[in-house]
C-alpha positions in Angstrom: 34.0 1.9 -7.7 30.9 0.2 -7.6 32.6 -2.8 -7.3 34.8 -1.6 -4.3 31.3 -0.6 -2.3 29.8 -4.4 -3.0 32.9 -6.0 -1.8 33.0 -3.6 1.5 29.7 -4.3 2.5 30.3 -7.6 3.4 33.4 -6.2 5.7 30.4 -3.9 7.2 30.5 -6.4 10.5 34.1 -5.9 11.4 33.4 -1.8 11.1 33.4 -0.4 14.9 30.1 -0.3 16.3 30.3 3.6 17.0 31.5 4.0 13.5 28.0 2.5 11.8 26.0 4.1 14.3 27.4 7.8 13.6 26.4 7.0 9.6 23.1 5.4 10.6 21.8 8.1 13.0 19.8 9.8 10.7 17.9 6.7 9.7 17.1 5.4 13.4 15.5 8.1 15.8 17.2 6.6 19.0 17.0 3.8 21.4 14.1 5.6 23.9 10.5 5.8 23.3 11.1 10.0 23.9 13.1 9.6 20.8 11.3 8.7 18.8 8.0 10.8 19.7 10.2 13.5 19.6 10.8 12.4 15.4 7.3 12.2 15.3 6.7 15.9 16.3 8.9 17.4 14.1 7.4 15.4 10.8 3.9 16.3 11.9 5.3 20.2 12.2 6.7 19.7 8.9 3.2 18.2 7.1 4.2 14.5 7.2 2.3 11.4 8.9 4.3 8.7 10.6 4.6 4.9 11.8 6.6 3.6 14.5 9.0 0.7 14.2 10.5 -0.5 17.8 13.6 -2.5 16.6 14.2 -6.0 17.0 13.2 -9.3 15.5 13.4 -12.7 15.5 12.5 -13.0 19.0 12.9 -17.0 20.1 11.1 -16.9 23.6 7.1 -15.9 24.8 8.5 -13.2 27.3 10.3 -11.3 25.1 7.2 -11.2 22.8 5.3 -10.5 25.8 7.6 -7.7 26.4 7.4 -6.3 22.8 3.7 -6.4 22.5 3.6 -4.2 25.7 5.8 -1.9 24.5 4.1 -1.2 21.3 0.8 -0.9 23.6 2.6 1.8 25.7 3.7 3.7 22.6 0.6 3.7 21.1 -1.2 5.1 24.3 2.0 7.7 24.4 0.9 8.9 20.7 -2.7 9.4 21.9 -1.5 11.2 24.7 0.1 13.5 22.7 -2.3 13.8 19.6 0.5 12.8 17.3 -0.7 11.7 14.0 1.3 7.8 13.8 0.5 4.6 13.6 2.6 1.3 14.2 4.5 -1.0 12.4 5.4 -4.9 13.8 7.3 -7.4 12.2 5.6 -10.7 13.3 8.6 -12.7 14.0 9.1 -10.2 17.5 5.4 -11.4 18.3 6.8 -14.7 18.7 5.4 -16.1 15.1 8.8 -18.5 15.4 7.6 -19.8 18.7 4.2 -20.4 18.4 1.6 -19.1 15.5 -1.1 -18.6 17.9 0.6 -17.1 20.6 2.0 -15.0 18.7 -1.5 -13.9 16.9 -3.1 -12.9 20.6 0.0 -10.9 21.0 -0.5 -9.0 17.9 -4.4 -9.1 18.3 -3.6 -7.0 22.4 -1.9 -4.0 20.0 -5.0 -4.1 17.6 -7.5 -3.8 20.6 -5.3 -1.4 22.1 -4.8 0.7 18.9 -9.0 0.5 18.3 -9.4 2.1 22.0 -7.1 5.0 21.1 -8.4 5.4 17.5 -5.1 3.9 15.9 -3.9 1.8 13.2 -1.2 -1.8 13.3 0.5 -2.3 10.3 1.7 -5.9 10.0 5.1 -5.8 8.3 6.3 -8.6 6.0 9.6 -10.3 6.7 11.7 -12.7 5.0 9.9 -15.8 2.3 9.9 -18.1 5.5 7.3 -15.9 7.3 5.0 -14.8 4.4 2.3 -17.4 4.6 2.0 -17.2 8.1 2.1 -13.4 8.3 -0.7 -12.9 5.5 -2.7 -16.5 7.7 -2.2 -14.3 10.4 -3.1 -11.0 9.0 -6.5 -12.0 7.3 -7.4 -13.7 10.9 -7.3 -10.6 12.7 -9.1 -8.7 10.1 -11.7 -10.5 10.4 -12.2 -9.0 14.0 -10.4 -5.4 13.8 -10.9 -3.3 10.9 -7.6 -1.2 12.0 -5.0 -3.5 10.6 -3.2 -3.4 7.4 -0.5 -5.6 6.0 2.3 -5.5 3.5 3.0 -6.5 0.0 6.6 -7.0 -1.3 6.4 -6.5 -4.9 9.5 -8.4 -6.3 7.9 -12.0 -4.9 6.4 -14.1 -7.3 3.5 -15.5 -5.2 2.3 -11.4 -4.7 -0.1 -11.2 -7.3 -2.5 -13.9 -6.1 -1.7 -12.6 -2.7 -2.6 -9.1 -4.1 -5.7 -10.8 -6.3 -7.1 -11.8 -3.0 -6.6 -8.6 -0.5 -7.8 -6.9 -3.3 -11.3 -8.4 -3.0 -11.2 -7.6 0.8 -10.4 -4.1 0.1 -7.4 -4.5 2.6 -5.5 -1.4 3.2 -2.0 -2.4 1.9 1.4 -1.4 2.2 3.4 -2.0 -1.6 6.8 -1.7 -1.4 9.7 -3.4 -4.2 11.3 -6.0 -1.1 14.2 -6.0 0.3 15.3 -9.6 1.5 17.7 -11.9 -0.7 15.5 -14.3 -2.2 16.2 -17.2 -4.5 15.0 -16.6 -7.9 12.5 -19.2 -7.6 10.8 -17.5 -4.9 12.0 -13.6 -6.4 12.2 -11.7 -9.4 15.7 -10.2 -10.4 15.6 -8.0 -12.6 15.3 -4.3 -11.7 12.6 -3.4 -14.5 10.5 -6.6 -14.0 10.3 -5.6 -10.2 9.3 -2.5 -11.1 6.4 -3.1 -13.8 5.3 -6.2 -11.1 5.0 -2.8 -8.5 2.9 -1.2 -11.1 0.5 -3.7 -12.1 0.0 -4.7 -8.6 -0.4 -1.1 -7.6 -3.3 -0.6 -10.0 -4.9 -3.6 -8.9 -4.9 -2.7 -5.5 -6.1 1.3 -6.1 -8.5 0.0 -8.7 -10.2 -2.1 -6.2 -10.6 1.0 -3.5 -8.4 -0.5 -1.4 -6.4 2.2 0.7 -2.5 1.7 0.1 0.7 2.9 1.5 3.0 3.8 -1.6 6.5 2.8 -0.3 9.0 3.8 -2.0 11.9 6.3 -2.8 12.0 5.3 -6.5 11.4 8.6 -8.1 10.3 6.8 -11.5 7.5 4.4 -9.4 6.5 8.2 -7.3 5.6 8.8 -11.0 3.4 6.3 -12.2 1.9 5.9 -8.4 1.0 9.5 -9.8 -0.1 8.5 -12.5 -2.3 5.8 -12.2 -3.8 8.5 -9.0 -4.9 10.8 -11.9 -6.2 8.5 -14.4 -8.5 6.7 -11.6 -9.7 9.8 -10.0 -8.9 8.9 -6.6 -9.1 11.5 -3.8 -6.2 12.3 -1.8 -8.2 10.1 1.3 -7.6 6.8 -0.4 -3.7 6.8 -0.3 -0.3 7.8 0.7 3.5 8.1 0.5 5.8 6.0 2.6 9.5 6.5 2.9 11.7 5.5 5.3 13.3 8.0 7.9 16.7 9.7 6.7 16.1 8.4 3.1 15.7 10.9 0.2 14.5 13.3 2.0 14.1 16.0 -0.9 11.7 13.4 -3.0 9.8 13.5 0.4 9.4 17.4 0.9 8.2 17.5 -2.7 5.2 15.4 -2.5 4.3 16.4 1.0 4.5 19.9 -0.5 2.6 18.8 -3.6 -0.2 18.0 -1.2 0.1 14.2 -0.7 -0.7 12.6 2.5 3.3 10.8 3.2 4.1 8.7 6.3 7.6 8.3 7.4 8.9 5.0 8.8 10.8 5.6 12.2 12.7 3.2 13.5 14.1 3.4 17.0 14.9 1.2 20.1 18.2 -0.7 21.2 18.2 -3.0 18.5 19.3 -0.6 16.6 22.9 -2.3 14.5 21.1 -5.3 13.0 19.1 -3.0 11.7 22.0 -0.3 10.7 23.8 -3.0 8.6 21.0 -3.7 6.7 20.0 -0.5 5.9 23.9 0.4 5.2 24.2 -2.9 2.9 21.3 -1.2 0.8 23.1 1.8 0.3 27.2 0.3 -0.5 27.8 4.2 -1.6 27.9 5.4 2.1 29.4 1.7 3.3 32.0 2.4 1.2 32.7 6.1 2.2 32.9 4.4 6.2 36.1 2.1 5.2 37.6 4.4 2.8 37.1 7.0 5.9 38.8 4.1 8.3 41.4 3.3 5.9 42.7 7.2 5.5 43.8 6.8 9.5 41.0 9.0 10.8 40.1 6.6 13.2 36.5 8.4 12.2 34.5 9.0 9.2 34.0 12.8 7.7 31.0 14.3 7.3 29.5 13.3 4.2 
């Protein structure tokens, strides 16, 4: 079976729009800014922090950066208007990094000042290889002027512990998460377990330097040593957090926010919402597969899973 589910995620493009967005609704909040707020209300009722994501990337021309980096302005001056506790998240490559490095730093540098003025936090994503230089060039530039910007750390690249050696000894406040682009193995580990212990040791380094770091992750196994390695340091509940993404295990979440750990929740939303749903559906083939097999039994529609 596990087979089957590989082979039909690469038939995911030729599934009816409507059919992948039914199946990826509870991982995207929606295409409006309300939307997504909304989202945000409900996991602060329910004890959790958050971080917005407005969809869309690889963005080849300066006025549709332009356009983005307003857009994350206006959402961050919409959370302070509503004392929701969230931050933001932006991938680089919708700042314009593609078009011009510079350009697309000021872009990213007019969300910092505004986030600074409303008390907030950016959170520079990390992208595919091709952007990771830039992206970390980029990052450390700006913290040298904001202190309210973070970046992120994919664990299963090989260049990450330098990367990590040296944000370490800036005391960044880090994202970690496993990685999810296809790499070459020159450029990423493979294997599941070396990922894993690279997560860890990277993990330790950052915490043990008092850095602050977003534990991303819905591997219940890495929740465990993150745990882990909280207890044997000592560290107060102030100096890190949980981060999953929205819609995914959801009962790992509710534990540790009931355990009393701080966990943010990554919310997606806006109307670049399929590139994003194929991505997230090509991690999980399981539910891929149950759309085809739901096509293929004459349906028209998938069943409620």
């Amino acid at each position: 079976m596990a087979l089957l589910e590989k082979l039909v995620v690469r038939l995911l493009p030729a599934v009816p729009k409507s059919v992948v967005r039914r199946f990826s609704r509870p991982y995207i909040a929606g295409e409006r800014i309300e939307d997504a707020l909304s989202v945000v209300r409900s996991l602060n009722g329910a004890g959790a922090l958050a971080t917005l994501d407005i969809l869309g990337e690889d963005v080849t021309s300066r006025e549709l950066a332009t356009a983005s980096a307003e857009a994350y302005r206006e959402v961050l001056k919409r959370i302070a208007a509503e004392r929701l506790d969230s931050n933001v998240s932006v991938k680089l490559s919708q700042m314009g990094l593609k078009v011009d490095r510079a350009f697309c730093r000021d872009r990213v540098a007019s969300i910092c000042e505004t986030a600074r003025d409303t008390g907030n936090f950016v959170r520079i994503d990390m992208e595919d290889s091709s952007c990771t230089e830039a992206t970390l060039a980029i990052y450390h530039d700006l913290r040298a002027s904001f202190a309210n910007v973070g970046c992120v750390i994919q664990a299963y690249l090989r260049r990450s512990a330098d990367d990590v050696a040296r944000l370490a000894a800036a005391k960044a406040n880090v994202r970690l998460c496993k990685g999810i682009y296809v790499e070459p193995r020159a450029i990423a580990f493979k294997d599941r377990e070396i990922v894993r212990r690279s997560y860890v040791t990277l993990l330790e380094t950052l915490l043990g330097s008092g850095c602050y770091v977003g534990i991303a992750t819905h591997d219940e196994r890495l929740a465990f040593e993150a745990l882990n390695l909280v207890r044997k340091l000592g560290l107060s509940r102030d100096r890190y957090e949980f981060q999953m993404l929205l819609g995914v295990d959801t009962q790992l979440r509710d534990i540790l926010v009931r355990e009393g750990h701080r966990l943010r929740v990554y919310i997606p939303y806006g109307s670049h919402w399929y590139p994003y749903s194929l991505r997230r559906l090509k991690e999980n083939p399981a539910i891929a597969g149950h759309i085809v097999r739901s096509l293929v039994a004459g349906s028209g529609e998938p069943s409620t899973i």
